[in-house]
Backbone as CSV, one residue per row, in Angstrom:
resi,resn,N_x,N_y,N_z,CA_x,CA_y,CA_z,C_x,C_y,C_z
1,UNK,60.485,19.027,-16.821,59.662,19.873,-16.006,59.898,21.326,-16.408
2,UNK,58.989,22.127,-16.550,58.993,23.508,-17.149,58.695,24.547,-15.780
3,UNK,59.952,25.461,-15.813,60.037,26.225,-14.480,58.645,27.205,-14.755
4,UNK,58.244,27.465,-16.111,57.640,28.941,-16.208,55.945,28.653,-15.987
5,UNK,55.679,29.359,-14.682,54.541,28.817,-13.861,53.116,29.605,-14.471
6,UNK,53.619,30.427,-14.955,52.540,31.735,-15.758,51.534,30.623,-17.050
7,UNK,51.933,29.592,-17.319,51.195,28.382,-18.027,50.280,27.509,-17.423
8,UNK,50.726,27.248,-16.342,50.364,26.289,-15.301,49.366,26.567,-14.301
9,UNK,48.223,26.265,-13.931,47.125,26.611,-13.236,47.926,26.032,-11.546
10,UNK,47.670,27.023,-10.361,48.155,26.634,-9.223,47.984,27.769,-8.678
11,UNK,48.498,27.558,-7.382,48.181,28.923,-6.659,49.394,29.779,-7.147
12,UNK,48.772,31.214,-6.573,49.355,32.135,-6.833,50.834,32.095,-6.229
13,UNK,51.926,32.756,-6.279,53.211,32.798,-5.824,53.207,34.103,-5.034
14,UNK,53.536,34.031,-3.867,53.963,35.130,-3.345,55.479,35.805,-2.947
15,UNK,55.810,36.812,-3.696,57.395,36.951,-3.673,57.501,37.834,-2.103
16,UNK,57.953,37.035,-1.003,58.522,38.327,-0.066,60.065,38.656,0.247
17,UNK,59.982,39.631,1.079,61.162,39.555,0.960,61.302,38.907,2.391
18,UNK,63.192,39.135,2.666,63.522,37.950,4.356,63.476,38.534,5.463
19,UNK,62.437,40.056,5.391,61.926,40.615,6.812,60.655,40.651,6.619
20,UNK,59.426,40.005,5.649,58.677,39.831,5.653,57.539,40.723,5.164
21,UNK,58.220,41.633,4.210,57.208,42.483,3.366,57.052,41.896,1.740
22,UNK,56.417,42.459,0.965,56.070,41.799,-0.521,56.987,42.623,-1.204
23,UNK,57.277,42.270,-2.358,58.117,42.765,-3.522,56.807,43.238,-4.080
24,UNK,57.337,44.687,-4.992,56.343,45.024,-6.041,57.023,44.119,-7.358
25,UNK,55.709,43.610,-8.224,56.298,42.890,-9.513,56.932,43.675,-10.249
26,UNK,57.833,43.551,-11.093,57.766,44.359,-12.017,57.250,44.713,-13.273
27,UNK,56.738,46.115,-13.429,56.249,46.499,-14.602,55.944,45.873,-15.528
28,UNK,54.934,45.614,-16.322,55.200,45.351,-17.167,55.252,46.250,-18.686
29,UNK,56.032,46.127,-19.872,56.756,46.645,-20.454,55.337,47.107,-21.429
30,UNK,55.006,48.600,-21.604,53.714,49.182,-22.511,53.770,49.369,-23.825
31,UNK,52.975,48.950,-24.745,53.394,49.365,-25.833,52.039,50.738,-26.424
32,UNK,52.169,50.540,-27.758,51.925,51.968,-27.964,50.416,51.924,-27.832
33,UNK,49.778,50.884,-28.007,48.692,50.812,-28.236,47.712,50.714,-26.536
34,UNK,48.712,49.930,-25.402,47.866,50.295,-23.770,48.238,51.719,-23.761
35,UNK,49.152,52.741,-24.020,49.308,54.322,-24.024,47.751,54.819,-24.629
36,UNK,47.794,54.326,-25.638,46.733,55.035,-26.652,44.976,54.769,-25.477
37,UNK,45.227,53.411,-25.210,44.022,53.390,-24.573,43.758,53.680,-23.373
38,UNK,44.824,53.900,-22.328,45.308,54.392,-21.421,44.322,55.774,-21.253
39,UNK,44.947,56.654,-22.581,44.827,57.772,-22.297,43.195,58.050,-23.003
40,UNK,42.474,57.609,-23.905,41.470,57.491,-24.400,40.699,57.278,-23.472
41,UNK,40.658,56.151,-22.183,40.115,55.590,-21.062,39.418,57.299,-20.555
42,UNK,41.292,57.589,-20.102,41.132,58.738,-19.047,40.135,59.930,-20.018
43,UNK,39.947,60.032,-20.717,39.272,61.198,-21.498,37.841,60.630,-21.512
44,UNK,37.116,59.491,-21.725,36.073,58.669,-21.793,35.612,59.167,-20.137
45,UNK,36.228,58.883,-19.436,35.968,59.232,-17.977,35.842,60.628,-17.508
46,UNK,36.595,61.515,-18.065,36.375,62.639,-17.450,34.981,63.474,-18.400
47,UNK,35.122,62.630,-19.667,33.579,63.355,-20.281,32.369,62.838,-19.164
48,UNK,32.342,61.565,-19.021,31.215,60.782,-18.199,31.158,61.596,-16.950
49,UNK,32.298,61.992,-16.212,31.780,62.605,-14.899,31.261,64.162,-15.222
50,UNK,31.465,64.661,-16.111,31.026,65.878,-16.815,29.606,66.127,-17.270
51,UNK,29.485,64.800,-18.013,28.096,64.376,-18.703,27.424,64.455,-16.815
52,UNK,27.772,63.567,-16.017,27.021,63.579,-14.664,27.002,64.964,-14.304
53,UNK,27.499,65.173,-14.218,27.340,67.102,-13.600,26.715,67.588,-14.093
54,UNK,26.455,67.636,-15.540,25.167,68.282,-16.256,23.578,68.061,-16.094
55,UNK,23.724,66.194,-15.857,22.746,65.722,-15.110,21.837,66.656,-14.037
56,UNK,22.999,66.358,-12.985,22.992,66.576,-11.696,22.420,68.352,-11.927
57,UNK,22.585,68.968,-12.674,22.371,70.767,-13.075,21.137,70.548,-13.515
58,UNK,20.731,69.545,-14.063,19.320,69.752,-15.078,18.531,69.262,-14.054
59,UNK,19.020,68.406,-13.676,17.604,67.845,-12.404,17.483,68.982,-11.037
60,UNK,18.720,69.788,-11.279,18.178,71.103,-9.934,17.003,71.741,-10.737
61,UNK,17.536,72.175,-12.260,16.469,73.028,-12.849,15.655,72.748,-13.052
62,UNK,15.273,71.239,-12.778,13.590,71.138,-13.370,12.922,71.014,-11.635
63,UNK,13.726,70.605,-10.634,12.934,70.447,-9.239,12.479,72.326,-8.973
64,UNK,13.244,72.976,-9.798,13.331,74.611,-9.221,12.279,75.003,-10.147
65,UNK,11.993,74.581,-11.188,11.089,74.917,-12.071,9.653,74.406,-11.558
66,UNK,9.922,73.019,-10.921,8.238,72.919,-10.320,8.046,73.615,-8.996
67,UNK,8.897,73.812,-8.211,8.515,73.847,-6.871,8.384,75.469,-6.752
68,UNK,9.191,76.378,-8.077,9.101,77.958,-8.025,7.153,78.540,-7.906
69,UNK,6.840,77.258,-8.787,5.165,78.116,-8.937,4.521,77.507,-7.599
70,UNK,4.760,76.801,-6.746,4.775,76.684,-5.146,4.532,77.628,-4.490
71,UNK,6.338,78.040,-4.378,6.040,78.928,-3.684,5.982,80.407,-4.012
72,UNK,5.608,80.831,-4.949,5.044,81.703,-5.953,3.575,81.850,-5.332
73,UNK,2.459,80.355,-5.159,1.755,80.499,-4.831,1.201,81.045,-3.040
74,UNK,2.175,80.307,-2.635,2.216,80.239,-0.871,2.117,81.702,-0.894
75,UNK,3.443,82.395,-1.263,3.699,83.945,-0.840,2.418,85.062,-1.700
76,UNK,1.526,84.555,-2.737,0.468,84.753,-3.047,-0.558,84.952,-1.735
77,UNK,-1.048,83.548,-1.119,-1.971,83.480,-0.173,-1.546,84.197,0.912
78,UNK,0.135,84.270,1.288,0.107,84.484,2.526,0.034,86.118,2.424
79,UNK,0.352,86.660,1.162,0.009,88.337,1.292,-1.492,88.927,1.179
80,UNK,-2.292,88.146,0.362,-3.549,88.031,0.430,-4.477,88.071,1.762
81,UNK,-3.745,87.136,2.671,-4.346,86.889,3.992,-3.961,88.085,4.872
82,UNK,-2.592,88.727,4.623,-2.120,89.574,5.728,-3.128,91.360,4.852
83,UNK,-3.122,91.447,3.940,-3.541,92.243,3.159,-5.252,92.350,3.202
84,UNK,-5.778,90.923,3.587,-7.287,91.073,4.426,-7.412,91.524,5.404
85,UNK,-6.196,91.235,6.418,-6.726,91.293,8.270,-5.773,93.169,8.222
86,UNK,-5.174,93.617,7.613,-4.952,94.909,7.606,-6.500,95.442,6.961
87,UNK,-6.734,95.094,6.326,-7.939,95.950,5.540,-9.102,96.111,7.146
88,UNK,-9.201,94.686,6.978,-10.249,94.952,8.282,-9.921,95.204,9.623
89,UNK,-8.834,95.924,9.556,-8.247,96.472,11.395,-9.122,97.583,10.772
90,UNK,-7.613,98.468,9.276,-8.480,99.768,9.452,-9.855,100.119,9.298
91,UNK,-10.955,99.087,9.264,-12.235,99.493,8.704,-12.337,99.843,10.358
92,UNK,-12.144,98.828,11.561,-12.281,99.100,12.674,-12.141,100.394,13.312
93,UNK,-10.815,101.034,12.659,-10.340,101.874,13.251,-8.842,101.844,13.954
94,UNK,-8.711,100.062,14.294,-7.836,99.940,15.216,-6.267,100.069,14.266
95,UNK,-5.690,100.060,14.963,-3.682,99.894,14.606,-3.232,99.180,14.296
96,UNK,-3.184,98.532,12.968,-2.594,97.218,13.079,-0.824,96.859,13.914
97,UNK,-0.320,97.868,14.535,0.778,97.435,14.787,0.870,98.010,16.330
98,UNK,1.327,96.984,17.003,1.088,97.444,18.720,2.311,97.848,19.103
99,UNK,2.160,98.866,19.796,3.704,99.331,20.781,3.362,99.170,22.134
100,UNK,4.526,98.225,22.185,4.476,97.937,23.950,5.400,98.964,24.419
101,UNK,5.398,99.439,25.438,6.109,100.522,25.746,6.302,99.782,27.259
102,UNK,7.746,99.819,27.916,8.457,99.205,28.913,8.093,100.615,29.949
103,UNK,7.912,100.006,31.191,8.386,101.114,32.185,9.572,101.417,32.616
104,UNK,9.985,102.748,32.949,10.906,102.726,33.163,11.601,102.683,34.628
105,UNK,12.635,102.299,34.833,13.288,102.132,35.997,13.562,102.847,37.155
């Protein structure tokens, strides 16, 4: 009978200890080559979330690029409109700007 269970399909083993918490396994021993990819991983990853951020920058600039001639246009009409109803106060004569004046106490 062969003690070494890491061959053998079965359930898993659970090591605790005799107040009823788990052992961490130990380590296992790295050689040069999980280092190498280890650290290659971590560099692969921090370009990718980088690459996303650039994303994330280009898609502000193109929503800002359509929506600028928007409201480019809006503030067009809306000076247009205020720039009519002044024209035609003063043809009236009247003020375009009212002072309420409070009584006093």
């Amino acid at each position: 009978m062969e003690n070494n269970r890491r061959w053998r399909p079965g359930p898993p083993i659970l090591d605790m200890t005799p107040e009823g918490g788990f052992r961490e396994p130990a380590p296992a021993p790295k050689g040069w080559l999980d280092r190498a990819l280890a650290r290659v991983g971590g560099v692969a990853l921090l370009l990718a979330v980088a690459a996303g951020g650039l994303v994330v920058v280009a898609l502000a600039f193109v929503l800002l690029g359509l929506l600028l001639p928007i409201a480019i246009g809006a503030a067009l009409v809306a000076f247009v409109s205020i720039w009519w109803r002044l024209r035609r106060l003063r043809g009236r004569g009247a003020s375009p700007f009212v002072v309420v004046r409070r009584q006093g106490r």
